[in-house]
N, C-alpha and C positions, 0 to 999 in steps of 0.2 A: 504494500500500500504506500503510496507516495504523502509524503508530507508538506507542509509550504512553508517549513521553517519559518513561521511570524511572517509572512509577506501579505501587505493587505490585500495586493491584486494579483488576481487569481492566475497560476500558472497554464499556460496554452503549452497542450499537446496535439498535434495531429496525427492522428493514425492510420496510415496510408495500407490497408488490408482488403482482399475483395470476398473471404470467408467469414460468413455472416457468424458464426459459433464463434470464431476467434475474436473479432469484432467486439461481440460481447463481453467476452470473457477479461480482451484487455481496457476495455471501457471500466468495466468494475472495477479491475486491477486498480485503477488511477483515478480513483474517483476522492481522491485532493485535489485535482486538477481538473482543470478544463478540458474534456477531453471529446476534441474534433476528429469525426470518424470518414473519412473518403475512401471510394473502393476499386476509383480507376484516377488513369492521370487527369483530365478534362475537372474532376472533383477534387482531386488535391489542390490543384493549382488555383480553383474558384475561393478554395477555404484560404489558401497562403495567401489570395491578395487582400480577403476577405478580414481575416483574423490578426496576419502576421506573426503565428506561433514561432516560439523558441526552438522545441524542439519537436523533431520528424522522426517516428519509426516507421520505415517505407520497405515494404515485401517487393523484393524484386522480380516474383512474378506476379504480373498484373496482366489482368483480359488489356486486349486481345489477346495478348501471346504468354498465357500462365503458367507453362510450363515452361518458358523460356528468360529472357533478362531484358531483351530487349526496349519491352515497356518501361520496367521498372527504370533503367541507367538513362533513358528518356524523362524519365520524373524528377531522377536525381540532377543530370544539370539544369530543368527549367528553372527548380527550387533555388537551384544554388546561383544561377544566373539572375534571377531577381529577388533572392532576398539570403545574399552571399552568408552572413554571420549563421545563418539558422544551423544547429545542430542536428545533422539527419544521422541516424543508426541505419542502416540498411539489414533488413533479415533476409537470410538466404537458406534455400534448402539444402537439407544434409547433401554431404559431397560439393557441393560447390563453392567454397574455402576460397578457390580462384576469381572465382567472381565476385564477391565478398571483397576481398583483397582489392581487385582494379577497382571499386569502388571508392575504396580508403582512399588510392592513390587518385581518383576523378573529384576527392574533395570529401568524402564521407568522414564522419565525425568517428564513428565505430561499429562494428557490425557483429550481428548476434548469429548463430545457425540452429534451425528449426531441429528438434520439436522445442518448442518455446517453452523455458520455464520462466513464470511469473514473473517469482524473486529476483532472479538474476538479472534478468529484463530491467526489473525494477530498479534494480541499482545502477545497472548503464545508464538505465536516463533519469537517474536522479541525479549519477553524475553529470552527467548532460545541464541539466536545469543548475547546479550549484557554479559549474564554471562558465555558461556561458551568463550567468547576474554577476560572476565575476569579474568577465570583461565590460559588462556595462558598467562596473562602478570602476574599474581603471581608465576605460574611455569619458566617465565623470572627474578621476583626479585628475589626467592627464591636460584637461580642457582648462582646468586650474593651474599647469605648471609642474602637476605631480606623478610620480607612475610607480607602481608596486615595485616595481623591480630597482629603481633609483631610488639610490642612499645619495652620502653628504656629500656636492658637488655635483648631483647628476650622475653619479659613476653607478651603471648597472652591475648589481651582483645577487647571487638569490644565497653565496655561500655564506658558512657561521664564521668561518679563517676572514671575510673581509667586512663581513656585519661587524666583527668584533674592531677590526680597525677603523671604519667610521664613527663607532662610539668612544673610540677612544680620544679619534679628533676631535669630537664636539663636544667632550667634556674639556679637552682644553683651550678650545677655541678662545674663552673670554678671559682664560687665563694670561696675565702678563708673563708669558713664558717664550724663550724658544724655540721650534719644534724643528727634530732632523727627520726627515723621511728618509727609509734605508729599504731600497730595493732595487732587483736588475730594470735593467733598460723597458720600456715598456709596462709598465706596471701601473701606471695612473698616478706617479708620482705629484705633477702639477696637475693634474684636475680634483684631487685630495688636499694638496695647499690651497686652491680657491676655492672648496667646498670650506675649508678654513677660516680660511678670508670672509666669506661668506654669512657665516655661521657666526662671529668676532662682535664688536662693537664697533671693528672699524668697515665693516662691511657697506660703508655710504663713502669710506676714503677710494684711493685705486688701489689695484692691485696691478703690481709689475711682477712681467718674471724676465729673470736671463740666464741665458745657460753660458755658464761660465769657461764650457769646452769648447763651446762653438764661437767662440770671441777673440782673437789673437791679444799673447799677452801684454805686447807693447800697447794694445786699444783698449785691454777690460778695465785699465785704474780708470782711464778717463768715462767710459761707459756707468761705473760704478758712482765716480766720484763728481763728474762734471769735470768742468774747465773754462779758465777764465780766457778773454778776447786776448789771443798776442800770445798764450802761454808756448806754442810750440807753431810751427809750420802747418800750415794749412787753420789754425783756428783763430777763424775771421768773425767770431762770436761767440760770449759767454754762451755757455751750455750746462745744463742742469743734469746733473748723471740720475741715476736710476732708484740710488738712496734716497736724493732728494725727490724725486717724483713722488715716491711711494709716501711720502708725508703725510701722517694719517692714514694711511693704508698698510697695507702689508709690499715686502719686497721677496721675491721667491729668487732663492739664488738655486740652479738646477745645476748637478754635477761641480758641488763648491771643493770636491776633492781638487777640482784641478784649478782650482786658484795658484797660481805665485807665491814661495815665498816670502818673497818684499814687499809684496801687497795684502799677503795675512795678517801681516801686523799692521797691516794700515788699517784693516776690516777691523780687527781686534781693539784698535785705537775706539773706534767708531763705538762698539759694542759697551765698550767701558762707560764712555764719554759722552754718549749719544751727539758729537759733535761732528762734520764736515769740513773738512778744507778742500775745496776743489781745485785741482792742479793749475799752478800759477798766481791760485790766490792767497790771501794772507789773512784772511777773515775766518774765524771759526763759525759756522752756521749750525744753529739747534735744530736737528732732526728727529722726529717724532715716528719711526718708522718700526714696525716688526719684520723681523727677519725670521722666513719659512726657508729653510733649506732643504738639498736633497741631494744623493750619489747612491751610483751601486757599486761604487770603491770602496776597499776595505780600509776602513780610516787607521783600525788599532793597527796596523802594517804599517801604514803609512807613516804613522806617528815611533812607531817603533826603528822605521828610516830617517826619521826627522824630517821626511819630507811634509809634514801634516804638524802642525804646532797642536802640540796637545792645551798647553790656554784656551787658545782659539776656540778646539773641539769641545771644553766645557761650558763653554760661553755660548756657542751653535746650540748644541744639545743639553739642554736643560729638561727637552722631553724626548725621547727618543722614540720614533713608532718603526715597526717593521711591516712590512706587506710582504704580502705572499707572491708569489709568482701563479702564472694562471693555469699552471701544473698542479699546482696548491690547492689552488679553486675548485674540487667536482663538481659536477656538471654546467659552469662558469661561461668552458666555449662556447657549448650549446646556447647557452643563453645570448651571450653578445655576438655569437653568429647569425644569428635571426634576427638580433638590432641593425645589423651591420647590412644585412642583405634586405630590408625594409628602408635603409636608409638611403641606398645608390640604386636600387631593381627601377624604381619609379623614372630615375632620368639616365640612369644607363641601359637596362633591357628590360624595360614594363613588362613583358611577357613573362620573366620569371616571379613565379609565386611562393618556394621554400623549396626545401632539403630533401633529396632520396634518401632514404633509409641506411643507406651504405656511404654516403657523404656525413651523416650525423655520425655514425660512428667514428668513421676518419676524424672527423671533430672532435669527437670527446676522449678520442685516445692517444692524442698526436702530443707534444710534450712541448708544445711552445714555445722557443729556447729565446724568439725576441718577444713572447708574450701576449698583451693585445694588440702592441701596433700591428707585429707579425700577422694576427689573425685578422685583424682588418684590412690589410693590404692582401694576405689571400684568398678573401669574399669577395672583394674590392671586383679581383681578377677572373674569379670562379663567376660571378655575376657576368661580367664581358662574355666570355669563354660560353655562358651554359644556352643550349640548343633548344631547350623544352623549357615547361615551366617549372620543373624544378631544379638543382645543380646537383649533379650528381659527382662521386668520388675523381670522376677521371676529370671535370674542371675544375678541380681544385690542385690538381698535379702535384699531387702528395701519395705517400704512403700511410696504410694505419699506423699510427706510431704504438708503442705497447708502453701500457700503464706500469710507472718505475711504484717498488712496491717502500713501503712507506719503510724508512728507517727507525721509526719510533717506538722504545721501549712500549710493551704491553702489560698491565697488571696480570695478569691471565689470560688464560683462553679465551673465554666467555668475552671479554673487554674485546679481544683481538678483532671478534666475531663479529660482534656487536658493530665495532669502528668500521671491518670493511662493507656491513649490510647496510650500512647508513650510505657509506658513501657511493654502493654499487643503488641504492633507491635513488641518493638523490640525482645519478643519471641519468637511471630510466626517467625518472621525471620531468628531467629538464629535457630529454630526448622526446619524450611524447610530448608535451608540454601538458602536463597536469593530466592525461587521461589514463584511469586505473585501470580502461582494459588491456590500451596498448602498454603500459609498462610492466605490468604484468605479465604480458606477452614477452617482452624485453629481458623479463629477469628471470622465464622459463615457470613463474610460479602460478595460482591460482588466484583471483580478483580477492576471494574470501581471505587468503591467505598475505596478501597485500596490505588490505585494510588492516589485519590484525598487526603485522608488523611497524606500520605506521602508530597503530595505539599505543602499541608495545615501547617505542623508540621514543614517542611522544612528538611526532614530523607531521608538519603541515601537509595534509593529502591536494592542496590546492597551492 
């Protein structure tokens, strides 16, 4: 029996069946719901413009041709061609798995095979009915600026490894502290400092960033510091560096490993003093600026070379946060692989719609080594490259990569167990996007057996 979880307005089901005893039977079933009975196409399609239901359970044999599919995959794209979101399950009779299947792949939600049991039934389209009032209420926060999957700065993650590092920046956001970002290239290093910035008090100052690697070192004092009219060749006007900019705002220095010696202690001067002298001048300037840093250099090496003034690095790092890499992340690609291809599909090849099955996997097992920018430059290109509407493994011009197995101490067995089921759930998850039947299917186990693991672990099923 179907529930409406508290919703005051009544959920719509349409039931696309032309067996009058079935008819019945699943009208009862769902009688929480609104439940719209059609027995051929010409009648589905009257109700779907009629009602506009959420979700469609559609037998794909339908008169004329009942014993056949024909009809039925004639139903499924008119529904989906005009009213795209709706959730259809397609039922198909025993043995035809295959047909079932190229459904999934023509856009079907999830597919059940006769003889139809109730319950089970039930629970596909109640999961049905739970995620797609999901998407209405992310396409309500999104329309606000907001989106389920965006933490602090807009950086998409659904993992607990990076949920945990955004809260860790926004409790220190208002803090008059420091903060060092420590991770490899690609990580979201600077979009975690301006979710910072952001988040801050000074979040109405600017925020500047500079990557202190990509600046030659004869240019980065003056870039940093400014420079007065006349101080050297070529500076045919005062110029305000980067510190200064940032006045009232935050200043992100990116890859501050590779600072200068002789300019660390000028930075260090800064940090102490909170004062300015801009090359050529003689004026100390009061600067009100936070300093967000970040490197994926190993500073205690550094400092152990003398090449990294350990001052310095106390004065930088008063907070320290580390990120994970998107190795670190389970099922992370999958998710900012779907961002990524909803982001360029629309003005590089509209025709592509999402992922072949065998390209998701490639996704979620592949090892990142430059991270997200890596994985967005090769969407970027799998998007160019793909011939149909989905991208399938061979335009993405990868191999599977194999999942490196975790290094970390286990309390026990049970813990060991526990850790890897969570994290093999949460990419079935992130692979289906939210649907227990396919990730269930994913993880070789049973829907019943799914849910319960999810109780068990205490993981969001949505």
């Amino acid at each position: 029996m179907m529930k409406n979880d508290g919703n005051d307005i009544p959920r719509k089901l349409l039931v696309v069946e032309d067996d009058p005893g079935l008819q019945a039977q699943l009208k009862w079933a769902y009688d929480d719901c609104r439940v719209l009975i059609a027995g051929d196409h010409d009648a589905a399609i009257e109700l779907l413009r009629a009602e506009e239901p959420d979700v469609v359970t559609l037998d794909l044999g339908l008169p004329p041709d009942p014993d056949g599919t024909r009809e039925g995959f004639r139903t499924l794209q008119a529904i989906l061609e005009m009213k795209p979101d709706t959730k259809v399950i397609v039922v198909s009779g025993h043995g035809e798995r295959a047909s079932a299947l190229n459904a999934i792949a023509s856009g079907a939600w999830d597919f059940y095979q006769k003889p139809i049991d109730i319950d089970e039934l039930g629970l596909i389209v109640r999961r049905a009915f739970h995620v797609r009032e999901l998407e209405v209420e992310n396409a309500r926060l999104a329309s606000q600026g907001a989106n389920d999957n965006r933490v602090l700065g807009g950086m998409i993650t659904g993992a607990p490894e990076m949920l945990k590092v955004a809260r860790t920046v926004e409790r220190v956001a208002n803090l008059d502290v420091s903060v060092m970002l420590l991770g490899a290239s690609g990580t979201g290093k600077e979009l975690l400092a301006r979710g910072l910035h952001e988040a801050s008090g000074r979040r109405d100052g600017a925020f500047v960033a500079i990557n202190c690697a990509a600046i030659p070192e004869n240019l980065l004092e003056s870039e940093l510091f400014g420079h007065e009219k006349g101080a050297f060749t070529g500076a045919v006007k005062t110029t305000e560096g980067k510190i200064e900019l940032a006045h009232g705002g935050t200043l992100f220095l990116d890859e501050v490993g590779d600072i200068p010696l002789p300019l660390q202690v000028k930075l260090l001067r800064f940090l102490q003093e909170r004062t300015i002298e801009r090359i050529g001048g003689r004026k100390a300037i009061a600067v009100d600026t936070r300093i967000v840093c970040a490197t994926h250099r190993d500073l205690d090496a550094m400092i152990a070379a003398q090449s990294f003034r350990d001052d310095l690095y106390y004065r930088l790092a008063e907070m320290v946060v580390k990120i994970p890499s998107l190795a670190e992340r389970p099922g992370d690609a999958v998710l900012l692989a779907r961002h990524f291809l909803h982001k360029y599909a629309p003005e590089m090849n509209p025709g592509v719609r999402g992922f072949a099955p065998d390209a998701l996997q490639a996704i979620d097992e592949a090892r990142w080594p430059g991270n997200v920018r890596e994985l967005e430059n090769r969407i970027k290109r799998a998007v160019i490259m793909a011939d149909g509407k989905l991208v399938a493994k061979d335009d993405l011009d990868m191999a599977g990569g194999s999942q490196a197995g975790s290094e970390e101490g286990w309390l026990n067995l049970r813990s060991a167990r526990e850790a890897a089921d969570r994290v093999a759930i949460r990419r079935a998850m992130m692979q289906s996007e939210g649907n227990i039947s396919a990730a269930a299917k994913l993880l070789g186990i049973s829907r019943p057996t799914l849910y319960d693991l999810l109780k068990q672990y205490r993981m969001q099923a949505a």
